[in-house]
N, C-alpha and C positions, 0 to 999 in steps of 0.2 A: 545373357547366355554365357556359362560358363566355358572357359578355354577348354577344358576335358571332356570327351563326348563319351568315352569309358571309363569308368573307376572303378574297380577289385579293391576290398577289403579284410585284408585276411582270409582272403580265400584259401579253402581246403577241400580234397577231396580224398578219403579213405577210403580202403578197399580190405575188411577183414584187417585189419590193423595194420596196412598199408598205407604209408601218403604217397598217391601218384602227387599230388598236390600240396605244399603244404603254407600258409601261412603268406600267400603272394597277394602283395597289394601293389597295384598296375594303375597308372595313370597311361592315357592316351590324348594327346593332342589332336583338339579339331582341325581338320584338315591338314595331316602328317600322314607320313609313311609311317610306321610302326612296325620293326621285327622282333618276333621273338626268336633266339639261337639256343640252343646247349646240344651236348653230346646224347646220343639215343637214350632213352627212358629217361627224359629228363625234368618231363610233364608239359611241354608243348603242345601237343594237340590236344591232353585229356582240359588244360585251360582255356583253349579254342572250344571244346563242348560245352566246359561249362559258362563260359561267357555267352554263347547261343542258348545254353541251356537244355542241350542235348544231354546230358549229364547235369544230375541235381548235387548242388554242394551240399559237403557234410556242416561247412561250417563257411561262415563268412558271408559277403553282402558283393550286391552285381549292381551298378548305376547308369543307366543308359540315356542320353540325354538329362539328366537330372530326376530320370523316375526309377525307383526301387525296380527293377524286373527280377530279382532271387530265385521268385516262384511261380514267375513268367512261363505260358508252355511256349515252347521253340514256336511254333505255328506266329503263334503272336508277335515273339520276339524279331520274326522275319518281317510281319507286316508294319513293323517299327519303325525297317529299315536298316536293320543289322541283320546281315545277309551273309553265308558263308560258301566257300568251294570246300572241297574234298580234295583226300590224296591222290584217288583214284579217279580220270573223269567219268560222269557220270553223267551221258549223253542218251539219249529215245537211238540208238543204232542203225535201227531203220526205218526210222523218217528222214527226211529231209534237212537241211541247215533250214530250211524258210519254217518248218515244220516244227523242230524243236523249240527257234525262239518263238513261236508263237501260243506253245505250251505253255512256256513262259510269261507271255503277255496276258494270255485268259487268268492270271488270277487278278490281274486288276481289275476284268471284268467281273469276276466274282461266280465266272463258268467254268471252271478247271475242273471238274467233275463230268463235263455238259458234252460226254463222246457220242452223245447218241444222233444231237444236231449234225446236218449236214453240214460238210465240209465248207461249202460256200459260204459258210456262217460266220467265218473265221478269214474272208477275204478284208473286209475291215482293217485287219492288223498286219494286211502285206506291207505296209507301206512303214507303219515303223519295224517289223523285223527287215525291214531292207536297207533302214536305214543302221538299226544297230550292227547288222552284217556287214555294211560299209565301213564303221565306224571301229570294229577288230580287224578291217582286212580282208572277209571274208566275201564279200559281194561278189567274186566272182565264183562260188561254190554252193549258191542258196540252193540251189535246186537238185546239189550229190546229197546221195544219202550218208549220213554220219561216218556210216561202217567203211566208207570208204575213202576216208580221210586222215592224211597223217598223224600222228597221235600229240604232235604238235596244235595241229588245227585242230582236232577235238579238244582239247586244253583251251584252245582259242575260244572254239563256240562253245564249250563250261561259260567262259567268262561274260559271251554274249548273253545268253542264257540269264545270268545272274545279273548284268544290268539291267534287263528287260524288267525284276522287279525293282528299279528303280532306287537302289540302296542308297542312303547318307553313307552308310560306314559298311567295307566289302572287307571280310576276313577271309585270307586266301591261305590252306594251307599246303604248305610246297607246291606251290606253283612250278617249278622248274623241274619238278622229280620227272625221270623217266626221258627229259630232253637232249638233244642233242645241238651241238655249240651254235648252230644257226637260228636252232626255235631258239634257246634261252635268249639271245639276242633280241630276234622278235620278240617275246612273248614281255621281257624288262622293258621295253619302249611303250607297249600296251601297257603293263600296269603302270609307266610314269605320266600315261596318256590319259587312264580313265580316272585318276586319282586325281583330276585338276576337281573341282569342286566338289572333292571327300575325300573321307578319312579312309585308311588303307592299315588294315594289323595284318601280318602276316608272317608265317614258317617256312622258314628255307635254310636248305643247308648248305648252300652256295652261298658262300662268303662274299665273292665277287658281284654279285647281286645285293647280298646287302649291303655292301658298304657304297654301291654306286647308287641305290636307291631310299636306303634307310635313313630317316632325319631323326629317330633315335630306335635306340638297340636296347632291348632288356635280355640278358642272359639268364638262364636257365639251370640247374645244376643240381639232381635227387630231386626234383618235385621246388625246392627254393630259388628266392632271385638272391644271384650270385651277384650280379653286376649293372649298371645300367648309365648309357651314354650315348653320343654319336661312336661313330664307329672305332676310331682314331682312340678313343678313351679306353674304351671298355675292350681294346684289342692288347691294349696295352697295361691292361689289369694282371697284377701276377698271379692270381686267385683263377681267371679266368683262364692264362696261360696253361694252368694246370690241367684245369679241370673240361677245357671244350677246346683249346687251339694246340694244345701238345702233339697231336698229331697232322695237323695243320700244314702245309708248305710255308716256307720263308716268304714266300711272293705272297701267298695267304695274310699271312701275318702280316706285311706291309704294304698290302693293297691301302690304297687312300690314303 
């Protein structure tokens, strides 16, 4: 099995004679942290689409496990095992925490459609949404409804949610947006929690996060990779100084 559980090849993505993307060939370590950083519009998330494939490339090659996925529909790409979060979370509001991850769990059953069964149908999979509720933190909240949980913990139960389909490799993008210094706390311990046997790619603009989490860094800059290292490296690139930590704090800068 190869060491790489991702590989980008020249990947590009045009828009009307735009590269949000252009010419990025990405290696990912199995079983790594993986961040992607640059300054806004820098094509970080539009390379999170197209690696899931939510966005089809104009040019270039996607390798996932050692199989060509390019022209992969996302649907499939998920039941792969390459499984993605949003900026935004993206929780059922008004069900339950026991109620969402178990949303979650019907696609392993292959019922995720199947609303019309009665509820009791779905008593089955109390017990692993209890457990992965446990397992973010969350067991003591299974039974609030969504809408009425921090926007931390909904962040949190996204993430339970997406373990539920049982991912090898979880692409998180900005995790920490919208946080405040307690969840980001939380929320970094979780991902160095759930990333014990997988791989982990992920956008953040929280430097301090990546350089306490990230076992490497590929930087970003106009749609091209500007730079790529552990943290310590590629903070200390002057191409990168330029162009993503210029505005940066000194502490930023010499975090790690």
């Amino acid at each position: 099995m190869s060491d790489w559980i991702v590989e980008t090849e020249s990947l590009s993505r045009e828009f009307k004679g735009f590269f949000a993307v252009r010419g990025v060939s990405l290696k990912v370590r199995r079983g790594s942290i993986h961040a992607l950083i640059g300054p806004n519009g820098a094509g970080k998330t539009t390379c999170f689409n197209l690696i899931t494939r939510f966005l089809a490339a104009s040019d270039g090659r996607i390798v996932y496990n050692g199989r060509d996925i390019t022209k992969t529909e996302p649907a499939d790409v998920a039941r792969l095992g390459l499984v993605r979060s949003f900026q935004i979370s993206a929780v059922f509001l008004n069900m339950t925490v026991r109620e969402n991850i178990r949303v979650a769990l019907q696609r392993k059953l292959g019922t995720s459609f199947h609303f019309w069964r009665p509820e009791s149908s779905l008593d089955s999979l109390n017990a692993r949404a209890a457990e992965l509720a446990e397992s973010v933190g969350l067991a003591d909240f299974l039974d609030i409804p969504a809408v009425s949980l921090s926007y931390g913990r909904k962040r949190t139960l996204e993430i339970a949610t997406t373990l539920a389909l049982d991912p090898e490799m979880l692409l998180l993008d900005e995790p920490m947006a919208g946080l405040g210094r307690e969840d980001v706390e939380r929320i970094t311990q979780l991902i160095r929690q759930v990333a014990q046997g997988r791989t982990v790619l992920m956008v953040e603009h929280n430097l301090k996060v990546v350089a306490t989490l990230s076992d490497t860094i590929t930087v970003l800059a106009r749609g091209e990779v500007l730079a790529e290292g552990d943290y310590k490296t590629v903070s200390q690139h002057a191409d990168v100084i330029e162009a993503y930590m210029g505005s940066a704090t000194a502490e930023d800068r010499d975090h790690g």
